[in-house]
C-alpha positions as CSV (number, residue, x, y, z in Angstrom):
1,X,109.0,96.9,90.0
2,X,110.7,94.1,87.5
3,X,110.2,90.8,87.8
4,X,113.0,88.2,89.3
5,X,113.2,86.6,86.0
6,X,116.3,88.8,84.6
7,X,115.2,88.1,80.8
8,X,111.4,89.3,81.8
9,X,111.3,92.8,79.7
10,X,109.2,95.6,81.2
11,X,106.0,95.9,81.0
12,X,105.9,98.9,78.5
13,X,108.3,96.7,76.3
14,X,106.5,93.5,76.7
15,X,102.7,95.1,75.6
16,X,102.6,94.2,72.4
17,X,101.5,96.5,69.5
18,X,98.3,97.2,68.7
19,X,96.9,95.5,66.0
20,X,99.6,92.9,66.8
21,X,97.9,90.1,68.8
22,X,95.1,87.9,69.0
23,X,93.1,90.1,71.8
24,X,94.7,93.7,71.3
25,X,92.3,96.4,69.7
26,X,92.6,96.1,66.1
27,X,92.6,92.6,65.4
28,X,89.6,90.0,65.0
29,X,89.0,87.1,67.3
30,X,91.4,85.3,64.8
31,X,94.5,87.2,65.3
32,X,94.2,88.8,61.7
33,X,95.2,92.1,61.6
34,X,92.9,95.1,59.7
35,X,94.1,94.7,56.7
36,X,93.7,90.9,56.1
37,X,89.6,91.5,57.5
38,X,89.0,93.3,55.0
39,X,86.8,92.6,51.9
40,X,87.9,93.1,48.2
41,X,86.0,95.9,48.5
42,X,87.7,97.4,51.4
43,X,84.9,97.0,53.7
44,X,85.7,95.4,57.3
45,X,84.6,91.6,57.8
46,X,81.5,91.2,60.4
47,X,83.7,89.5,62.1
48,X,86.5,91.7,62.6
49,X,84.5,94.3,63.7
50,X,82.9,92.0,66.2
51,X,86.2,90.9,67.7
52,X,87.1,94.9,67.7
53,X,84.2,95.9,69.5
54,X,84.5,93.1,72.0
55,X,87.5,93.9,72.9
56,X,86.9,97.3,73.3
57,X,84.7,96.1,76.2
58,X,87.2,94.4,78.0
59,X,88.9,96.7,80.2
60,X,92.6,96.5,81.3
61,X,92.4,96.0,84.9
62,X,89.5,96.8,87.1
63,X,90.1,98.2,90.5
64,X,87.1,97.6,93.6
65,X,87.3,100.3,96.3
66,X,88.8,103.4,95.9
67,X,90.3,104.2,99.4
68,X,94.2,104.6,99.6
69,X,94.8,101.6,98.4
70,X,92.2,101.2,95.1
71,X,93.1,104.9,93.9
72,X,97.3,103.6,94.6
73,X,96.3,100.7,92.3
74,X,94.3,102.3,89.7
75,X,97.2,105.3,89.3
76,X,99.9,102.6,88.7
77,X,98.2,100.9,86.2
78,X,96.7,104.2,84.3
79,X,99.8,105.9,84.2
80,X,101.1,102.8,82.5
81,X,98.8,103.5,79.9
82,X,95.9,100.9,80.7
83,X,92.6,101.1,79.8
84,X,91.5,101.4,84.0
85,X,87.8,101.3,85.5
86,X,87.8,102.3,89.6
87,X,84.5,100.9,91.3
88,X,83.3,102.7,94.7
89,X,79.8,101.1,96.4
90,X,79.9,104.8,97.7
91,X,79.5,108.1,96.2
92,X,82.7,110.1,97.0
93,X,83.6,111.7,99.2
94,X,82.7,109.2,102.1
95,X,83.8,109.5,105.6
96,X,86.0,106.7,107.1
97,X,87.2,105.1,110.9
98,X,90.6,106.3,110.8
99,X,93.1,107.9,113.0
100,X,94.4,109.7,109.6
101,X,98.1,109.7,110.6
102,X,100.3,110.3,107.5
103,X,103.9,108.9,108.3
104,X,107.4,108.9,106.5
105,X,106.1,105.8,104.4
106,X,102.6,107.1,103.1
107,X,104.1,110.4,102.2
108,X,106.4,109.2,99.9
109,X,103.8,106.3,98.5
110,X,101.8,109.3,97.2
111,X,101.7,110.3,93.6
112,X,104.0,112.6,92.1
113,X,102.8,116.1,93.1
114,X,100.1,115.4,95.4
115,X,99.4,117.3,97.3
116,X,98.4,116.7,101.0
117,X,95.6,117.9,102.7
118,X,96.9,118.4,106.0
119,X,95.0,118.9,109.3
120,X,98.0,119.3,111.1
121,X,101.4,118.8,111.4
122,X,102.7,116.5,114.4
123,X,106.0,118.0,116.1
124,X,104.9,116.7,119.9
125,X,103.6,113.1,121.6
126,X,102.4,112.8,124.6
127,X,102.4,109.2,126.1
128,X,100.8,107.7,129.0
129,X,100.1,104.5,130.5
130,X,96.4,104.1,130.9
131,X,96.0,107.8,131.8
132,X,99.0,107.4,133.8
133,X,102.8,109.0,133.9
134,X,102.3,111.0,130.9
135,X,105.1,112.3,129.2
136,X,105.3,115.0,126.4
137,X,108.5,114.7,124.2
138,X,109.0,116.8,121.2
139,X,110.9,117.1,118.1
140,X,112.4,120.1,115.6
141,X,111.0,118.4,112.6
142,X,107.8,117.9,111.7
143,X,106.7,113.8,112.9
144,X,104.0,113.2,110.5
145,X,101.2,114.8,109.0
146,X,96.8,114.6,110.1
147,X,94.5,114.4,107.5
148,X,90.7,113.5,107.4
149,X,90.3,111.2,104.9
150,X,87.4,112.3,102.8
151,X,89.4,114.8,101.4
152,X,92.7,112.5,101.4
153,X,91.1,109.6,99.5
154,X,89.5,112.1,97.2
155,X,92.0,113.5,96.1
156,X,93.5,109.9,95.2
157,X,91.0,109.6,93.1
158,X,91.4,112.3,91.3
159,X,95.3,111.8,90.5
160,X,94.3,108.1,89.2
161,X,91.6,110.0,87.0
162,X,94.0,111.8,85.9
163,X,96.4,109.4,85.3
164,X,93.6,108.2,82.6
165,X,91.6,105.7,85.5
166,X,87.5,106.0,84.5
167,X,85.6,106.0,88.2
168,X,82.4,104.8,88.8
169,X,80.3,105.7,92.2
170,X,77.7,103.6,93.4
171,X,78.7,100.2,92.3
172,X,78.3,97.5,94.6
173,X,80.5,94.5,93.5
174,X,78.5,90.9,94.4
175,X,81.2,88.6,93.0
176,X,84.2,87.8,90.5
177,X,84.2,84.5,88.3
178,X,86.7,83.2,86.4
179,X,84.9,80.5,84.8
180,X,81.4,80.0,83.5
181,X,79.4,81.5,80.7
182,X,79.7,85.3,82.1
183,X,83.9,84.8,81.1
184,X,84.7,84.5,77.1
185,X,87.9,83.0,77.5
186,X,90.9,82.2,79.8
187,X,92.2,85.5,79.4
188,X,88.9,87.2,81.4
189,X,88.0,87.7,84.5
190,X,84.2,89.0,85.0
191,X,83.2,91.5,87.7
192,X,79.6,91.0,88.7
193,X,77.6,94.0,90.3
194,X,75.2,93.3,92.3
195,X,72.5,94.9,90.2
196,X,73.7,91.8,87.8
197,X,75.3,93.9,85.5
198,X,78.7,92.4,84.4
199,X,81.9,93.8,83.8
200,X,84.8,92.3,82.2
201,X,88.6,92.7,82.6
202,X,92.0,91.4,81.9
203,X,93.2,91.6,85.6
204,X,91.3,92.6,88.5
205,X,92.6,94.1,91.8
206,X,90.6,93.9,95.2
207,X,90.7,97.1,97.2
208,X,87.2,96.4,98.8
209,X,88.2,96.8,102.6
210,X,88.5,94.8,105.9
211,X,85.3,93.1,104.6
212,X,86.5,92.4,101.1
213,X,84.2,90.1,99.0
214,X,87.2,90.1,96.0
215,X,89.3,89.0,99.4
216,X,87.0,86.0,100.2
217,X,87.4,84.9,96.1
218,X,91.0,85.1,97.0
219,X,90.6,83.1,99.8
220,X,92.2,85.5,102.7
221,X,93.1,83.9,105.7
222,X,93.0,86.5,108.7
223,X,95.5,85.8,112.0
224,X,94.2,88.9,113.8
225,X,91.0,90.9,114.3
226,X,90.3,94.2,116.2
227,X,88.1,96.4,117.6
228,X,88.8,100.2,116.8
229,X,85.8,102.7,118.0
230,X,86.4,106.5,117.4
231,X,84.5,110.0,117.6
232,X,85.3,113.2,115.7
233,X,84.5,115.8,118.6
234,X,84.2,119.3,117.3
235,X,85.9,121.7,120.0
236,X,86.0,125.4,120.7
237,X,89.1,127.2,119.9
238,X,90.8,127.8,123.2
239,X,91.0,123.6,123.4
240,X,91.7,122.8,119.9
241,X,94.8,125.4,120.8
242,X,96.0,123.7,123.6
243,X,95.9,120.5,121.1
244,X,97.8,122.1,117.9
245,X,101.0,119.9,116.7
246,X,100.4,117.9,119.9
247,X,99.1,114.3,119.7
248,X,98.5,111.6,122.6
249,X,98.7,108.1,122.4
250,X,97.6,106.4,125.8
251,X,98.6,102.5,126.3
252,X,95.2,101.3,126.9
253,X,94.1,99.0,129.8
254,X,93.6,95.7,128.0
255,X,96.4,94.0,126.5
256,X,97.7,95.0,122.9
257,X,94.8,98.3,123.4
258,X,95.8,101.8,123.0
259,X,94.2,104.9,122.3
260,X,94.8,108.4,120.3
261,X,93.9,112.0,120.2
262,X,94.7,113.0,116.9
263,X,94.1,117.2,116.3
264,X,92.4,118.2,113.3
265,X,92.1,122.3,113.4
266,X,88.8,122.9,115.7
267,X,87.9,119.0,115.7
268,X,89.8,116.2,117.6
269,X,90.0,112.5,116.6
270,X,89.6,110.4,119.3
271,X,89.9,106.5,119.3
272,X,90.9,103.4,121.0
273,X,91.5,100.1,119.7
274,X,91.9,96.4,121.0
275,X,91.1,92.8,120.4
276,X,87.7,91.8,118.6
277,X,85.8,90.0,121.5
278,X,85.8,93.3,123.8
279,X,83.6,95.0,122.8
280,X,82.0,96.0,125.9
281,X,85.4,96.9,127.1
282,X,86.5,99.0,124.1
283,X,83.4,100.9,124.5
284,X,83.9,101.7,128.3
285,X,87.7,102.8,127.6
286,X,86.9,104.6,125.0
287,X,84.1,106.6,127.2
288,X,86.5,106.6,130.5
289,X,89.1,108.3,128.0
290,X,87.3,110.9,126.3
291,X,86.2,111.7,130.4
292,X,89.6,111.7,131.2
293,X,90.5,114.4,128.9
294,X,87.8,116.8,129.8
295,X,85.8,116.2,126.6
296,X,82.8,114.5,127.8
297,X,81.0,117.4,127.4
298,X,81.3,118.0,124.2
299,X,78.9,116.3,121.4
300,X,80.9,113.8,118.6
301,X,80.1,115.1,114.9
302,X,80.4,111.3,114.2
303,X,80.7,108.2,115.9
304,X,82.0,105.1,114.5
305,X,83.7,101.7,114.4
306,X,85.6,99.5,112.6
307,X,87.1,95.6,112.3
308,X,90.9,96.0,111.4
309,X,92.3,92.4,110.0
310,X,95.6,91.1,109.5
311,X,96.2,88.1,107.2
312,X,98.4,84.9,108.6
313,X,101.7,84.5,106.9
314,X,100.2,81.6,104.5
315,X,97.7,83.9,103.4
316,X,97.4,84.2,99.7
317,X,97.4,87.7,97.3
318,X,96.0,86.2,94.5
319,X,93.6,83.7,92.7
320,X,94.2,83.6,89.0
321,X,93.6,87.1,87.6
322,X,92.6,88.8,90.6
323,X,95.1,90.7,93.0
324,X,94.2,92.2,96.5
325,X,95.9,94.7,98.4
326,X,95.7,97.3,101.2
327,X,92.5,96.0,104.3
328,X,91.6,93.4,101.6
329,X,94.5,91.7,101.6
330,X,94.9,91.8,105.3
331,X,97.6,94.1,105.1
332,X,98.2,96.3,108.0
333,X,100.8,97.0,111.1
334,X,99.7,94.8,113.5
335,X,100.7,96.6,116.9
336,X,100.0,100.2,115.7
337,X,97.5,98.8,113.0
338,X,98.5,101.6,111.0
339,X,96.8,100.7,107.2
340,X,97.5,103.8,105.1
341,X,100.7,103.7,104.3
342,X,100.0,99.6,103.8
343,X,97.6,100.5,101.4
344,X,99.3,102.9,99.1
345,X,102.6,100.5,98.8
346,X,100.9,97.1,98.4
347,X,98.1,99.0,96.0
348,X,101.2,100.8,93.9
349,X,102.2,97.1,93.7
350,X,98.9,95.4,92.6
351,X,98.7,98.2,90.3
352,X,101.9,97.4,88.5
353,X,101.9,93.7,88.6
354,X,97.9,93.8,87.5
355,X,99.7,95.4,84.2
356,X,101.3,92.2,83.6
357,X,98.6,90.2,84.6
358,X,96.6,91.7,81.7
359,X,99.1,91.0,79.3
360,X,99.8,87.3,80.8
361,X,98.1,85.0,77.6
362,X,97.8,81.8,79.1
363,X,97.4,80.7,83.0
364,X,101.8,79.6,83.5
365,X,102.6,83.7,82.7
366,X,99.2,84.5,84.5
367,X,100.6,82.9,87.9
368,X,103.6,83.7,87.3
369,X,102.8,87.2,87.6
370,X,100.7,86.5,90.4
371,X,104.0,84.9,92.2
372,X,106.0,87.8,91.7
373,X,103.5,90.4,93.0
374,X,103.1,88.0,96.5
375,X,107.1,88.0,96.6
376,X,107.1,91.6,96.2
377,X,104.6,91.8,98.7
378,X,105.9,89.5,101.3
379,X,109.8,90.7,100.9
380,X,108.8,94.3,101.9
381,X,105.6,94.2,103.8
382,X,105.8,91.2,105.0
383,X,109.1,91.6,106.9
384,X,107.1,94.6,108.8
385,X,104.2,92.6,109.9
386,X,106.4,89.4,111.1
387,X,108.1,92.5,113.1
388,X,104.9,94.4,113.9
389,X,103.6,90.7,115.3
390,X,106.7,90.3,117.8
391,X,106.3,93.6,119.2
392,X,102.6,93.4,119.6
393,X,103.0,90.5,122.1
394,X,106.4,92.8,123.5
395,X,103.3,95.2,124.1
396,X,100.5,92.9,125.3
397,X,102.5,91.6,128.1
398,X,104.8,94.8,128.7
399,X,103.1,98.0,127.9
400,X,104.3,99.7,131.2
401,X,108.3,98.6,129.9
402,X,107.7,100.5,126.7
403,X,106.1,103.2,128.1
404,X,109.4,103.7,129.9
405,X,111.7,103.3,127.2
406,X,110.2,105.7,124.9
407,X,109.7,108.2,127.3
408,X,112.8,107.8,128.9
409,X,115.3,106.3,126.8
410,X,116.3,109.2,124.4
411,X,117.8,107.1,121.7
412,X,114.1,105.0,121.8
413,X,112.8,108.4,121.0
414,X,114.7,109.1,118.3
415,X,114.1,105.8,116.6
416,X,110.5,106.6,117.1
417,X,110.5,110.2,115.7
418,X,113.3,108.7,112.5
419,X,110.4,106.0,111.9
420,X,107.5,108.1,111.8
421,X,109.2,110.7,109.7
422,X,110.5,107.6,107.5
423,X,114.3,108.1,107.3
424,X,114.3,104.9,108.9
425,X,112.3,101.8,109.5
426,X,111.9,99.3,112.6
427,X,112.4,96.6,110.7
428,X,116.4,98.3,109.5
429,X,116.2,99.5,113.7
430,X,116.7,96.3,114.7
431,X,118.8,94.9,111.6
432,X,121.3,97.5,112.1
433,X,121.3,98.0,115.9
434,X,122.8,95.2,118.4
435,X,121.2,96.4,120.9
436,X,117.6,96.9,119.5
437,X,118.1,93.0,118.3
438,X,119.4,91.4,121.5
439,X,116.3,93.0,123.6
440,X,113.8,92.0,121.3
441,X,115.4,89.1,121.3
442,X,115.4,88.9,124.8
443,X,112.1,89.8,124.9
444,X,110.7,86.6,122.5
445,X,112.3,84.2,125.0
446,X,110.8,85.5,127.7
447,X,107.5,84.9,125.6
448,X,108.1,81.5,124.6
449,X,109.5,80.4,128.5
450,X,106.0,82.0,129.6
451,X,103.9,80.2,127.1
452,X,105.8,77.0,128.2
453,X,105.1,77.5,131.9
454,X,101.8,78.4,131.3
455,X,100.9,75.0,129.5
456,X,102.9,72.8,132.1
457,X,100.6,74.6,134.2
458,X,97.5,74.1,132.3
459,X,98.9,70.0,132.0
C-alpha cells in the first residue's frame, strides 16, 4: 500500500540508514554518528552508548492482541524488517466465539504459504426461515473453508514470528500514553501493562478485541452492538456425517437475528446472533434451535458469548501514533457480522502504515500517515460496511423476501456462492448489475417512506 502523495517513496526507501539519523541504532541522542562519539582514544562516549542502548529499547511498532487481526498486523510490519513485539493477555492457544467461516476474502488476506487448518470444506447451504421452508442448494466448487480458531490464530502467530515478530503471552495492556514522563520524546508512544511495567514503541497498533482498551485511547465510536451466543456440541459420527460440507444458516425470529450450524469433523458449531438488548431472547432461540435440530441431547464442549461492535462512519482509526484495526476498530460486516476476513485486511493495513508511522519524525508526517491508513481503510472497508448497513435493515424488515430470492432466484445464488468464494464482491454485485442496484434501491425507499409514516404517526 503507497501513499496518495505520488512523491512519498516507499517505506523500505524512505527508512533511513542506520547510523544515519538522530533516533536510528547507532547514533547518540545528538544525531552523531559512531565515529564522531568516539574519544581520541577510540573509546565510545557515555553518551553515545546511552543514546544506543536507549534506542535499542524502543521497539518498532508494538501490536496488542494477537487474533486475526494482531498476527495480520505484526507480519506486515516484521516482514518489513521492523523491530515487532506481539502482546496477548492470554497464553496461546485460546479458544474464541466464532462461527470460523473462511471466505474468498480471508483466504487470500493470509500470509504467503499458510497453510489453513481446515475443519471442512463448505460445498452445500441449507436456508430456512426461522426453521421454516428450508432449502438445500449446492455448488461444484468448494464455498469456503471451517476452521476452529485456536489452531487458525495460532498458526498466525507463528507466520508473524517468523516473519521476525517477538510474542509475548500473558500481558495484559492497562493503557497507552503519549504524553507524560513514561514517553521520552514526541517520537514515543508508551504501552503500560497492567503489572506497571512499561513498554515503549515508535507506533503502536490496537488489535485488543470488541472490548479494546487501545480502541477507547482512540476514541472508537460504535453504531451497532450484538448479541452472538454459541456451543461447540461434540456429535457421534453417523450425525456429524449427515452434516459434512453441509452448513445451515436459519433467518432467526427477531429482526436482523440469524443462526448457523457450522460442521467441524465430529463437533458442530452452533450459534445465533441478534441485537444487544435481547438477551433473554437470544438465549431462548438459540435453545429452541439447537431443539429443532435434534441436538438437545447432546452436551456442548463449550458454551459461550460474545458482543460484536461496528464503529459509525465518523469513527476514528487513529490517535497520534496508535492505529486500531480488526474488532478494535469496530470493523466488521454488519448484517452477516463476519470479522475474520475484516481483521486480516484492515490488520495487513495497520501493519503497513504503522511502518511509516515509526519512521514519521515529527507529529504533520505522524498524522499524515495516520490519514492515509483511515483512507485506506474507509475506501475499501468502508464501502462494505455502508453496504453491509443497507442490507441489514433490507434483512430486518424482509427476511422472508430474501429467504426467497436466494433460494429461488438462481442468479441470487450464484452471486452468493461468487462472494463467499471471493471472485466477486457485493459491493462490485451491485455496482456492476442494474438490477442488483435498482432493487436495493427500491428497497431503501421503501425504508425511508416507512420511517416517515412511522413518525407522522408517532406526531
Amino acid at each position: 500500500m503507497s501513499s496518495e502523495n505520488s512523491s512519498e517513496k516507499p517505506a523500505d526507501e524512505r527508512r533511513e540508514q542506520p547510523g544515519t539519523g538522530p533516533d536510528e541504532p547507532g547514533t547518540g541522542p545528538d544525531g552523531t554518528t559512531p565515529e564522531e562519539a568516539r574519544s581520541p582514544e577510540g573509546a565510545r562516549s557515555p553518551e553515545a552508548d546511552r543514546g544506543a542502548e536507549a534506542e535499542r529499547d524502543v521497539w518498532d511498532v508494538i501490536v496488542v492482541g494477537a487474533g486475526p487481526a494482531g498476527a495480520s498486523a505484526a507480519y506486515a510490519a516484521a516482514v518489513a524488517g521492523r523491530r515487532v513485539l506481539l502482546l496477548e493477555k492470554a497464553e496461546l492457544p485460546r479458544y474464541k466465539t466464532c462461527g470460523g467461516g473462511i471466505i474468498g476474502p480471508s483466504r487470500d488476506s493470509l500470509p504467503p504459504g499458510f497453510e489453513l487448518p481446515l475443519r471442512d470444506r463448505v460445498h452445500a447451504v441449507t436456508f430456512s426461515l426461522d426453521g421454516k421452508y428450508a432449502r438445500t442448494r449446492r455448488s461444484k466448487q468448494m464455498l469456503f473453508g471451517l476452521i476452529n480458531r485456536p489452531e487458525f490464530d495460532q498458526g498466525l502467530v507463528e507466520a508473524a514470528q517468523k516473519a521476525g515478530a517477538e510474542l509475548r503471552t500473558g500481558a495484559t495492556v492497562s493503557r497507552v500514553e503519549q504524553h507524560g514522563p513514561a514517553v521520552p520524546d514526541r517520537r514515543t508512544a508508551a504501552v503500560v501493562l497492567s503489572e506497571g511495567e512499561t513498554l515503549l514503541a515508535h507506533a503502536v497498533v490496537g488489535a485488543d478485541g470488541s472490548a479494546s482498551r487501545i480502541g477507547a485511547h482512540v476514541g472508537v465510536k460504535l453504531d451497532q452492538v450484538d448479541l452472538g451466543l454459541e456451543a461447540e456440541i461434540p456429535v457421534p459420527e453417523t450425525v456429524a456425517e449427515d452434516w459434512a460440507g453441509r452448513v445451515l444458516i436459519d433467518w432467526g425470529p427477531m429482526p436482523g437475528s440469524y443462526g448457523w450450524v457450522f460442521p467441524k469433523g465430529d463437533t458442530l458449531t452452533v450459534g445465533v446472533i441478534s441485537a444487544r438488548g435481547e438477551g433473554a431472547a437470544t438465549k431462548r432461540y438459540l435453545e429452541d434451535f439447537i431443539a429443532r435440530l435434534g441436538l438437545a441431547g447432546f452436551e456442548p464442549s463449550i458454551s459461550s458469548g460474545h458482543l460484536t461492535r461496528c464503529r459509525s462512519d465518523d469513527s476514528p482509526l487513529s490517535r497520534g501514533r496508535v492505529l486500531v484495526c480488526g474488532d478494535a476498530a469496530g470493523l466488521l460486516e454488519p448484517w452477516t457480522r463476519e470479522g475474520i476476513s475484516f481483521a486480516l485486511r484492515s490488520g495487513r493495513l495497520a501493519g503497513e502504515w504503522a511502518v511509516r508511522v515509526a519512521e514519521a519524525h515529527d507529529a504533520v508526517d505522524t498524522r499524515r500517515q495516520a490519514l492515509n491508513y483511515a483512507f485506506a481503510v474507509r475506501a475499501g472497508l468502508g464501502v462494505e460496511m455502508s453496504l453491509g448497513r443497507r442490507m441489514l435493515s433490507v434483512f430486518e424488515r424482509r427476511p422472508g423476501l430474501l429467504h426467497a430470492v436466494l433460494t429461488g432466484f438462481r442468479p441470487a445464488w450464484n452471486a452468493f456462492a461468487k462472494i463467499t468464494r471471493g471472485s466477486t464482491s457485493l459491493t462490485e454485485i451491485v455496482r456492476t448489475h442494474p438490477l442488483a442496484r435498482r432493487a436495493l434501491s427500491t428497497l431503501d425507499r421503501e425504508e425511508k417512506q416507512g420511517v416517515r409514516e412511522g413518525a407522522a404517526e408517532s406526531a
